[in-house]
C-alpha positions in Angstrom: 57.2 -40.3 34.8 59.7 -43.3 34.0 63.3 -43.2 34.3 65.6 -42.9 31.3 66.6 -46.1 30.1 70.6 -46.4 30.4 70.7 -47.6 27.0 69.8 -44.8 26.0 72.4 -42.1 26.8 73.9 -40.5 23.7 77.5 -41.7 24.5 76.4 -45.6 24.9 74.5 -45.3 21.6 77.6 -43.9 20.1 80.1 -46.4 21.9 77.7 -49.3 20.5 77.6 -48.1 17.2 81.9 -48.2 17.1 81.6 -51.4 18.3 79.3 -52.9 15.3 81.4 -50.3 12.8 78.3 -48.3 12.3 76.8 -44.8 12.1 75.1 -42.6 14.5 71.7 -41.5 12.6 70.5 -38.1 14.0 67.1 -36.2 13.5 68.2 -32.8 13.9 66.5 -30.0 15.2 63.8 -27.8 13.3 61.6 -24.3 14.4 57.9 -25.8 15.0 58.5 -29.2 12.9 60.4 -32.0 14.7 57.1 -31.9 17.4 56.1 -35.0 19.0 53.9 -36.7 16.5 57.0 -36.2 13.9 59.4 -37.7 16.6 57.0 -40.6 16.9 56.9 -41.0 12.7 60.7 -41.2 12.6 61.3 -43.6 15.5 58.6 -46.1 14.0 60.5 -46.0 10.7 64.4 -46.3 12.1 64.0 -46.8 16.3 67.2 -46.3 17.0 68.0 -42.8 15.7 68.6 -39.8 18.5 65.6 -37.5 17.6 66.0 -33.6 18.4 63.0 -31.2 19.9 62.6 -28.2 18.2 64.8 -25.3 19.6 63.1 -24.4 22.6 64.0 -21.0 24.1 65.6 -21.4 27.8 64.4 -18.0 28.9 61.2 -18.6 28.2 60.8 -22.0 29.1 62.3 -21.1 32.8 60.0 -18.4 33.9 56.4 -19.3 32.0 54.3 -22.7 32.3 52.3 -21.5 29.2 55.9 -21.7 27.5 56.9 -25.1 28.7 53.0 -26.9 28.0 53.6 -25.4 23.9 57.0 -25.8 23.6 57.7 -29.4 25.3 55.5 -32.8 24.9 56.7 -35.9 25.1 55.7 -40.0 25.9 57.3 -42.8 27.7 58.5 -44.3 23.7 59.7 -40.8 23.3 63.4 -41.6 23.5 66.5 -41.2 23.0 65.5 -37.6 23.2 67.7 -34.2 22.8 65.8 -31.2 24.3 67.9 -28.1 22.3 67.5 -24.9 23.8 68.4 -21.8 22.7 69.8 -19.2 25.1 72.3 -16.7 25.8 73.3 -17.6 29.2 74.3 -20.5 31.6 71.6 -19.1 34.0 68.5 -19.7 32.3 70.6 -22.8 30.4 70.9 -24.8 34.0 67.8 -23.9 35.1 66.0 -25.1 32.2 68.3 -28.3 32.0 67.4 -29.2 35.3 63.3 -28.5 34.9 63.9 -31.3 31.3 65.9 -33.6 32.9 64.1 -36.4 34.2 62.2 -36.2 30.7 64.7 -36.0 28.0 68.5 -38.3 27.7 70.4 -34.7 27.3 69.9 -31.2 26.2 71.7 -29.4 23.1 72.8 -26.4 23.1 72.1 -24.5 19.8 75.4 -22.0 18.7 73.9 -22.8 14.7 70.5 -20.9 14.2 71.3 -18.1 11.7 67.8 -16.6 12.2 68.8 -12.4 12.8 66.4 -12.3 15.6 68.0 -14.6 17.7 71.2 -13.5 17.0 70.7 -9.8 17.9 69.5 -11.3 21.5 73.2 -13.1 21.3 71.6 -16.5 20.6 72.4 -19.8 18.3 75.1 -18.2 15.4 75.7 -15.2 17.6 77.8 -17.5 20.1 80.3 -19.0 17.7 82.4 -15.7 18.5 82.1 -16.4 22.3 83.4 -19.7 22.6 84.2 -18.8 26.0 80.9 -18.6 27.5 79.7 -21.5 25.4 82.1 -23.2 27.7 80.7 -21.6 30.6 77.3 -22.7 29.5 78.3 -26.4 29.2 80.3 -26.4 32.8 77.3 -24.8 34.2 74.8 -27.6 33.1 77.1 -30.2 34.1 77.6 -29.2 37.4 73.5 -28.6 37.8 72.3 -31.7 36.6 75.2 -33.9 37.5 78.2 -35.1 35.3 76.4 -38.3 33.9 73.8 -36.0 31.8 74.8 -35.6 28.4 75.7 -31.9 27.0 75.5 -31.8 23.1 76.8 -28.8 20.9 75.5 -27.7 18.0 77.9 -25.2 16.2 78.8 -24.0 13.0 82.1 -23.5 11.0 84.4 -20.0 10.5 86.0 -18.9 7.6 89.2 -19.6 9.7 89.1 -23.3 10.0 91.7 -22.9 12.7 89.1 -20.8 14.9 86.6 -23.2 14.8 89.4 -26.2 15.9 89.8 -24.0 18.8 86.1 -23.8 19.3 85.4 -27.3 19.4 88.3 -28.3 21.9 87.5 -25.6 24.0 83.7 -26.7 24.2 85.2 -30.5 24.5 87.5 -29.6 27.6 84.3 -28.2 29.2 82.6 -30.9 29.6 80.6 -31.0 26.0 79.6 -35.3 25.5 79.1 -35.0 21.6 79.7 -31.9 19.1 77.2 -31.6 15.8 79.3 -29.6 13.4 76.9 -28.1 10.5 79.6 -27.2 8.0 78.7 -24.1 6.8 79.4 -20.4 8.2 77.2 -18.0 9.2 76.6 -16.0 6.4 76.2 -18.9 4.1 72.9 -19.6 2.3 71.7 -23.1 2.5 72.3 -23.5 -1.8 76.1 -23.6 -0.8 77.6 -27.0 -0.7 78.5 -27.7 3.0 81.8 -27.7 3.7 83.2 -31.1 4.4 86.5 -30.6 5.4 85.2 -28.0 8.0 83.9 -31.0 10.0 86.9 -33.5 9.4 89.1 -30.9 10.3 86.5 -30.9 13.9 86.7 -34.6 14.0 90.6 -34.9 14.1 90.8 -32.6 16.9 88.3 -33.6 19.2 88.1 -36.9 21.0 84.4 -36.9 21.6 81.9 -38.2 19.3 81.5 -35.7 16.3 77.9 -35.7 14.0 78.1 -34.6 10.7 75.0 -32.0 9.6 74.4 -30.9 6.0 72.8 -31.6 2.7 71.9 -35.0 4.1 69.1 -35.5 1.6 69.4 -39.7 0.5 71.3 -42.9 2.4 73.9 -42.3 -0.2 74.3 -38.4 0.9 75.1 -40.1 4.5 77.9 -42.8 3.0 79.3 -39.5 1.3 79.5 -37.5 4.5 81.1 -40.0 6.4 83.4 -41.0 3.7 84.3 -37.5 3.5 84.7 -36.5 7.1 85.2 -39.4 9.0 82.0 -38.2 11.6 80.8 -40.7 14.2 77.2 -39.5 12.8 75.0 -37.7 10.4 72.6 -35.6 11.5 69.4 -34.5 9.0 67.5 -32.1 8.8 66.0 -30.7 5.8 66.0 -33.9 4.8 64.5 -36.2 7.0 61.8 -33.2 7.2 60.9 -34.2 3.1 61.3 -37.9 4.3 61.2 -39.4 8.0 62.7 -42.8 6.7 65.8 -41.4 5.0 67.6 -43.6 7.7 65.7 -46.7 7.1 67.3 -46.7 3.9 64.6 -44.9 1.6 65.3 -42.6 -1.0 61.9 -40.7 -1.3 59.4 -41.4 1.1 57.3 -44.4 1.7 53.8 -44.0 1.9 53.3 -45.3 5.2 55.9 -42.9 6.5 52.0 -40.5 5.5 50.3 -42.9 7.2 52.1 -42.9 10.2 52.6 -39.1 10.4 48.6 -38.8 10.0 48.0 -40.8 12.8 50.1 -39.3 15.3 49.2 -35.8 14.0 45.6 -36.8 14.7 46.3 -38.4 18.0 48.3 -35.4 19.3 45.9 -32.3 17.8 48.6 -30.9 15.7 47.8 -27.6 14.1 46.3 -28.0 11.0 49.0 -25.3 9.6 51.8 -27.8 10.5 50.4 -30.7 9.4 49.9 -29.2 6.1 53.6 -28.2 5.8 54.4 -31.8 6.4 52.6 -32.7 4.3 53.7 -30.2 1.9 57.4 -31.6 2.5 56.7 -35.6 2.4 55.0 -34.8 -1.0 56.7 -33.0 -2.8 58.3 -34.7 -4.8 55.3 -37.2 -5.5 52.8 -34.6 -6.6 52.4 -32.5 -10.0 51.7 -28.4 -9.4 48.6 -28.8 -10.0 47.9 -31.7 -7.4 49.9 -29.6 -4.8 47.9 -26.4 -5.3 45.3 -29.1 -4.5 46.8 -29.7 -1.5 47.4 -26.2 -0.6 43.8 -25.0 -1.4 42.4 -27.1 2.5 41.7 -24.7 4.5 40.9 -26.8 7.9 42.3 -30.4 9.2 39.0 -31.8 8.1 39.3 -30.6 4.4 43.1 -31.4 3.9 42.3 -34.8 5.5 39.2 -35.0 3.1 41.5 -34.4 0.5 43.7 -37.1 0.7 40.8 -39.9 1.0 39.6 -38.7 -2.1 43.1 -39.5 -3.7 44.7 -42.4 -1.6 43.6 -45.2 -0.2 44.6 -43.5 3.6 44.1 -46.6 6.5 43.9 -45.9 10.5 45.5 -47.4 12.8 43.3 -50.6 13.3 43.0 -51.1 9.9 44.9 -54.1 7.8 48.2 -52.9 6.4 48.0 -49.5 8.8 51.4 -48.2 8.4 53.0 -51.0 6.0 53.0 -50.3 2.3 55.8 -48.1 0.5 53.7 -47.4 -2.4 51.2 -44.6 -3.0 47.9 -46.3 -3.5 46.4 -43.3 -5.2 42.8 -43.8 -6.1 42.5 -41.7 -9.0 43.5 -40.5 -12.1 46.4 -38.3 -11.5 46.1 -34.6 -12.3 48.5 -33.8 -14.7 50.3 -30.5 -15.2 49.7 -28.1 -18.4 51.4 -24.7 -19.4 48.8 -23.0 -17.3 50.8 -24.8 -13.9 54.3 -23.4 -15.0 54.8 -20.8 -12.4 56.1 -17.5 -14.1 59.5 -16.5 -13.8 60.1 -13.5 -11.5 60.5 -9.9 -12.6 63.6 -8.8 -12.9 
């Protein structure tokens, strides 16, 4: 175990960044996705964004080794880090804060997941009605781990604009370092446009560092934001997801963002299942339907990895030009789409 680099710490990054009048780029958060060998993708693309763990469940995490071996892996490179846990009390919330501390630059506590499951067990959306103990939650880590350690936020907006003012300043008087304000209720499907003004309306009321998180799909999407709301950062998540080097200024992904991710994946024994859903993402918009039933037909590591050396000219590390080209050297005639691809529309 090394000790966190200084430098590191959220609020330096974030005091830096006002200095040279730049943004605060964020990898947010995301159920079984933002892993280790993701992490590793984005910070070889753009090292100096603040990359998020998947929501890990404090509970859990507290009382089961089994839990913290799945749910946490890291590396000395692996940094700036935020560990977000879910949880629905400053109990397990300390205790697990002080367990990641020495391997993480702050924890995050997540008052955004809409998932019903966690809310019925009063966690992530279920807390934006408790604001109190939210407050309780980020006193209580504070005063386990020391005032230095960095508490992030995550929350979501109310129909009452007003109520989630009051939310934020609450959470800021408690002790809370940085608040990531996703700009959309609840209730609200992802298809609705986030609400901007949700999060300037945070921003103007708060003196701490304030990330913008929403529909941040392209480096233009992130000008928008910040035009729009005045945030200290933009967090992505969907986003980044399709394309781990939205921050180093690409609009679709690079091929050797594939490269990268590949590597890691191999070097780290991802699940085959996740790798294909990356893959799935990163692709998208570079394959025909028939090409990405293609994809979707592997069955094992070893086919789906078979199936892209039949296609692409896919280097390892070691090679010449591992990890360097931005276009797709596909090897093959591409598969073109017919009527027969066209998925049917639904039943109504």
């Amino acid at each position: 175990m090394h000790p966190r680099n200084p430098a590191n710490h959220p609020l330096r990054i974030f005091q830096r960044a006002k200095e040279q009048g730049k943004i605060v780029h964020v990898a947010g958060p995301m159920v079984r996705y933002s892993k280790l060998p993701f992490r590793q993708t984005v910070r070889d693309l753009s090292p100096h964004v603040i990359v998020y763990t998947p929501m890990i469940l404090a509970r859990e995490f507290v009382r089961a080794k089994v839990a913290r071996d799945s749910d946490f892996t890291t590396n000395e490179t692996d940094s700036p880090l935020i560990v977000q846990f879910g949880t629905n009390n400053e109990l397990d919330l300390a205790r697990a804060a002080m367990m990641i501390k020495p391997y993480c630059d702050g924890i995050g506590i997540n008052c955004g997941c809409p998932i019903k499951e966690q809310n019925r067990e009063g966690i992530g959306a279920a807390l934006m009605s408790e604001p109190e103990k939210v407050a309780g939650m980020v006193r209580a880590v504070k005063e386990a781990c020391g005032p230095e350690f960095c508490v992030e936020v995550k929350i979501r907006i109310h129909t009452d604009l007003d109520e989630t003012v009051r939310f934020a300043k609450m959470i800021e008087s408690a002790g809370a370092d940085y608040i990531t304000v996703h700009g959309r209720r609840k209730c609200d499907r992802s298809s609705l446009p986030v609400n901007l003004e949700g999060i300037r309306r945070v921003k103007e009321a708060v003196s701490c560092p304030v990330v913008a998180n929403g529909d941040c799909f392209t480096p233009s999407d992130m000008n928008r934001i910040v035009s729009a709301t005045n945030a200290d950062g933009v967090m992505s998540v969907r986003g980044i997801l399709a394309n781990p080097a939205i921050f180093a200024g690409y609009d679709v992904t690079p091929w050797r963002a594939v490269e990268l991710f590949w590597d890691y994946a191999m070097a780290y024994g991802l699940p085959f299942q996740l790798i294909q859903h990356h893959m799935n993402e990163m692709l998208n918009f570079e394959l025909t339907r028939r090409e990405r039933k293609g994809l979707n037909f592997a069955q094992s590591t070893v086919e789906l990895l078979d199936w892209f050396d039949e296609r692409f000219d896919l280097k390892r590390r070691g090679d010449e030009g591992f990890g360097e080209r931005d276009n797709w050297p596909w090897k093959v005639e591409r598969e073109r789409d017919n009527e027969n691809d066209i998925e049917p529309e639904p039943a109504v």
